[in-house]
C-alpha positions in Angstrom: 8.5 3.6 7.4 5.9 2.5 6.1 6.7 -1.1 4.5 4.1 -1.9 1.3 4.3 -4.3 -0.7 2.2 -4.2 -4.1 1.4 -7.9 -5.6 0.0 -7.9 -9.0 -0.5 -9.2 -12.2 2.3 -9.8 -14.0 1.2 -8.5 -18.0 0.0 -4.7 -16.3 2.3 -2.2 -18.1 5.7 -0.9 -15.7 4.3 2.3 -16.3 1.0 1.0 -14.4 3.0 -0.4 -11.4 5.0 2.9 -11.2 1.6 5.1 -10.7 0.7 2.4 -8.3 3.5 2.4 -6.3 3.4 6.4 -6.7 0.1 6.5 -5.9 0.1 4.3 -2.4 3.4 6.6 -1.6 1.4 9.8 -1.7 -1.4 9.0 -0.6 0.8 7.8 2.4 2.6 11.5 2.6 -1.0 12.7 2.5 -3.1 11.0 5.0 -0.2 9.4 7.2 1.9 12.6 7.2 5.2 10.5 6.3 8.3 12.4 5.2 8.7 12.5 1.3 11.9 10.3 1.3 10.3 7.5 3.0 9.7 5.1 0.2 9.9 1.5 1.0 7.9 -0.6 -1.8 8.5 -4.0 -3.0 6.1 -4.9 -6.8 5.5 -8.3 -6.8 4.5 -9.5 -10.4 2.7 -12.2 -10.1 1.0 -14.7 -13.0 -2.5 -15.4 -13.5 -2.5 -18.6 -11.4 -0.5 -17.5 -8.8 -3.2 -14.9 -7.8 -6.3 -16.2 -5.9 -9.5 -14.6 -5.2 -13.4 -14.8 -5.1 -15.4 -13.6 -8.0 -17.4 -11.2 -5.3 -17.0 -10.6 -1.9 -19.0 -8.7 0.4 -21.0 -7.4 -2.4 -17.8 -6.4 -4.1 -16.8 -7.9 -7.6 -13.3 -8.7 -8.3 -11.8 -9.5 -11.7 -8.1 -10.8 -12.7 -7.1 -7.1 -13.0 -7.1 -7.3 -8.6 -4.1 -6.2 -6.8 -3.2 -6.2 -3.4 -1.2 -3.0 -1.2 0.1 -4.5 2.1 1.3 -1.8 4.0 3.2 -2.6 7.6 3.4 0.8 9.5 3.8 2.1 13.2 0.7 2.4 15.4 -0.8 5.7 16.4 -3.3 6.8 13.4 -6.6 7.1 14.0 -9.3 5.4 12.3 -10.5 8.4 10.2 -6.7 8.9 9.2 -6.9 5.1 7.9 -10.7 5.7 6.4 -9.3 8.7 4.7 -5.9 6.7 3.5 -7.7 4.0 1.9 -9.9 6.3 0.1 -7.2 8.1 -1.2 -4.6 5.1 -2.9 -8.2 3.0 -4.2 -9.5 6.8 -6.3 -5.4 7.8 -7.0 -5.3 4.2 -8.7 -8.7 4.2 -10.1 -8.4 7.4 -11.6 -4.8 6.9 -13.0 -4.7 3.6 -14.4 -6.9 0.8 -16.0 -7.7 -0.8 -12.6 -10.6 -0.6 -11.8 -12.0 0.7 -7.9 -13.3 -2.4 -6.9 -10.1 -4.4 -7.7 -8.0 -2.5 -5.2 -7.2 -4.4 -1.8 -5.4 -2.8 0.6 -4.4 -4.5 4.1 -2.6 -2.6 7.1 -0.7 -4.0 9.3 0.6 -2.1 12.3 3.1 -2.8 15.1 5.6 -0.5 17.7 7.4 1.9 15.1 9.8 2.3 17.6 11.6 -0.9 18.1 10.1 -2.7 15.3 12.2 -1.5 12.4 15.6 -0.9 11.1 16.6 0.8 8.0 20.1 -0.2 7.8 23.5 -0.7 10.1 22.1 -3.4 11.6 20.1 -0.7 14.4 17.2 0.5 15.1 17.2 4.4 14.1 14.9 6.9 15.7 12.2 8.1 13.7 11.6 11.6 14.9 8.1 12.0 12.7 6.3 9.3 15.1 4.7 9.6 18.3 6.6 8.3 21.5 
């Protein structure tokens, strides 16, 4: 675990959602401290009209180029761990591909990594990396 799912425009290049998926994932490793093999990501390619957003919110602008990183994880990072996480898939992005900083949206979603998950069989499998 974690579970992201990237949703974004449609015409960007596979070789832009690739770096964007690669990016979230290590910058996940990184700042989360999840194991290397943990790599869960679903691209949504989405058109043009099937994306809404404002043209600026809270003093940030936003352009068609936008994407969106939902990432569902277990509880138990701190907030500078999250700070820190953030930072690092928005510059890992930025610097990598044409999007630009400020189109980068990235929502977490936490729950009980313990009972909430199960990565095949039909069971929930212990995850030995997370806090009990």
């Amino acid at each position: 675990m974690p579970f992201v799912i990237i949703s974004l425009p449609k015409k960007l290049s596979l070789e832009t959602k690739n770096t964007i998926s690669e990016a979230v994932h290590q910058s996940l490793i990184e700042e989360f401290n999840i194991p290397v093999d943990d790599y869960f990501h679903v691209i949504e390619e989405l058109e043009t009209h099937q994306i809404k957003y404002p043209k600026s919110y809270l003093g940030i602008s936003h352009s068609e180029e936008i994407i969106f990183v939902q990432i569902t994880a277990g509880q138990g990072r701190t907030l500078e761990q999250k700070k820190k996480l953030y930072h690092q898939i928005a510059s890992k992005i930025a610097t990598s591909t044409e999007i630009l900083i400020n189109n980068i949206i990235i929502i977490l979603l936490e729950n009980n990594g313990h009972e909430n998950w199960s990565f095949g069989n039909g069971e929930i499998q212990e995850q030995k990396h997370l806090k009990k």
